[in-house]
N, C-alpha and C positions, 0 to 999 in steps of 0.2 A: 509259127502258129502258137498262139499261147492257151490253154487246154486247162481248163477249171471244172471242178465236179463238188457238186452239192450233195452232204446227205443231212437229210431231216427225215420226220416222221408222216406223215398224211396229216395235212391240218394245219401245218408250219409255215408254209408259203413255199415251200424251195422250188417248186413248177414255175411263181410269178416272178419269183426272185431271181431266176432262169430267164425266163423274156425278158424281165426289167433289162438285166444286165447287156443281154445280146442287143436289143434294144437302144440302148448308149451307146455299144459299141459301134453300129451302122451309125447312130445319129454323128460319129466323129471320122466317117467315112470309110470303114473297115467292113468288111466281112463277115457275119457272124448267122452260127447257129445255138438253138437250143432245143434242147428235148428233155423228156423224162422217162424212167424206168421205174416202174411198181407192178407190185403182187395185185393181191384182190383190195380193191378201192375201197380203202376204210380208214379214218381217223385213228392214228397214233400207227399204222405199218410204216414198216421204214420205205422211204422214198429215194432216190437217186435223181440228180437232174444234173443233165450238162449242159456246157459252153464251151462252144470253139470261136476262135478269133481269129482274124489273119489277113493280110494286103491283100491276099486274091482270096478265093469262091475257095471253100474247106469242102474240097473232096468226099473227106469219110466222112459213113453214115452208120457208124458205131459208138458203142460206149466209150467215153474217156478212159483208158485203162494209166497214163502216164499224165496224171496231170502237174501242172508248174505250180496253180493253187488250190487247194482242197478248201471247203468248209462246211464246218460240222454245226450245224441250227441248234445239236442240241448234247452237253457231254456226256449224257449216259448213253449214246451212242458209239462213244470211241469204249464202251466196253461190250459189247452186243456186235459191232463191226469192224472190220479191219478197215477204219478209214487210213489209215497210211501205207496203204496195197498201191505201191506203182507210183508214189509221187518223186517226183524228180528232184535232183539234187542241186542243193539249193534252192529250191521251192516253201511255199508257205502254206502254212496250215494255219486258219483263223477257226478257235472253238468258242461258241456262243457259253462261258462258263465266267462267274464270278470270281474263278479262284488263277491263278497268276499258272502261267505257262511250266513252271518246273511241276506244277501240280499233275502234270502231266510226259513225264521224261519217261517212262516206261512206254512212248511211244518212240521206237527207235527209228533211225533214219537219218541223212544230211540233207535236212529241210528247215526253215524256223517255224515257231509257233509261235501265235498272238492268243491270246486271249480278251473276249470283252463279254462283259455281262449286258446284252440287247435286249434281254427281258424285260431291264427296268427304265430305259427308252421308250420302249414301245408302250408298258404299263404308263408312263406319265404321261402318254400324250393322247392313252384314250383306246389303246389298239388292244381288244381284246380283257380279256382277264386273268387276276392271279396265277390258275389255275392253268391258263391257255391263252396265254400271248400270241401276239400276231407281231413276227419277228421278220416277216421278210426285208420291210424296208431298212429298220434297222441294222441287219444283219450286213445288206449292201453298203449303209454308211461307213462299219467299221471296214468292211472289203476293201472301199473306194480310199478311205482313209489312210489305213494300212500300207498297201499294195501301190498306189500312185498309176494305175493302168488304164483309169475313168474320170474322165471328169465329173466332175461331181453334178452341174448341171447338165451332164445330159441324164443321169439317174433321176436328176428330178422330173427332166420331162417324160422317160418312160415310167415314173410313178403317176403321171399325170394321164399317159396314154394308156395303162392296164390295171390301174384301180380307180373308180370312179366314184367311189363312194370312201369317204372320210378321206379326201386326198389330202389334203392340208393338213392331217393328224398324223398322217402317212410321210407327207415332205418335212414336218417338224421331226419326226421323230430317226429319219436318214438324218438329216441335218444335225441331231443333237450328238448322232453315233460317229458319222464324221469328224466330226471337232473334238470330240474325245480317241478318236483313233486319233489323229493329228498329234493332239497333246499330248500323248500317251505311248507314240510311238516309238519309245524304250523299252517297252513290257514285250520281249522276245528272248525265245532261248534256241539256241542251234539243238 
């Protein structure tokens, strides 16, 4: 079973980001759940959302506590939470941060760390603003990228099945974050 947990803040997308993902995953014949965990519904609270994956039907119906990949929507959040509570060794940690993975070594653990900055994806292709990006799809390009776990079109078709409004802003802006995981993916540190 392979076991991924999202934290972003209320606003970020990590709920669609969530189905997107499980979404793919069925679409390439697997098993998949997701869900979300939040406080009181408000823009900018931290959010939690998982995804389980696996051959057969995933049993549990609790929170991710050991996940293979974590990712973080946003880095002032690896200061405010313990996003590396329970990730498994050898596992991956992707931080939506412009600054390079040693930027972040005070997060201890035997996991790697990616970094990419899906901000400015998302900003070029129209998804929100300066101030408040819309990072979900982007965030999935660098995951699928990265990770090698998704094919990349079946994310496009769950971007196609769960946003329906700017999808095309939405598929460009996965697409531009994948190819830059792709080409990028040396920017890791244990």
């Amino acid at each position: 079973m392979i076991e991924i947990r999202f934290h972003g803040r209320g606003g970020q997308g990590a709920v669609i980001a969530s189905w997107i993902l499980s979404y793919g995953f069925f679409l390439e014949g697997k098993h998949a759940q997701a869900f979300p965990t939040f406080g009181a519904e408000r823009r900018g609270a931290p959010v939690e959302a998982f995804v389980r994956m696996d051959d057969s039907f995933p049993n549990l119906r609790c929170k991710v506590v050991n996940p293979y990949y974590v990712i973080v929507m946003g880095e002032k959040l690896v200061h405010s939470i313990n996003v590396a509570a329970g990730i498994r060794r050898g596992g991956l940690m992707l931080i939506n941060s412009p600054k390079g993975p040693q930027s972040f070594a005070f997060l201890k653990g035997d996991f790697h760390i990616k970094t990419m900055d899906v901000n400015a994806p998302a900003l070029r292709n129209g998804l929100g603003s300066k101030t408040s990006p819309f990072i979900n799809t982007p965030i999935l390009g660098a995951f699928a990228g990265f990770s090698d776990v998704v094919k990349p079109e079946s994310i496009i078709k769950g971007i196609t099945k769960f946003i329906p409004v700017r999808t095309e802003n939405n598929v460009a802006a996965f697409e531009e974050a994948y190819l830059l995981a792709k080409s990028e993916g040396n920017r890791s540190q244990v």
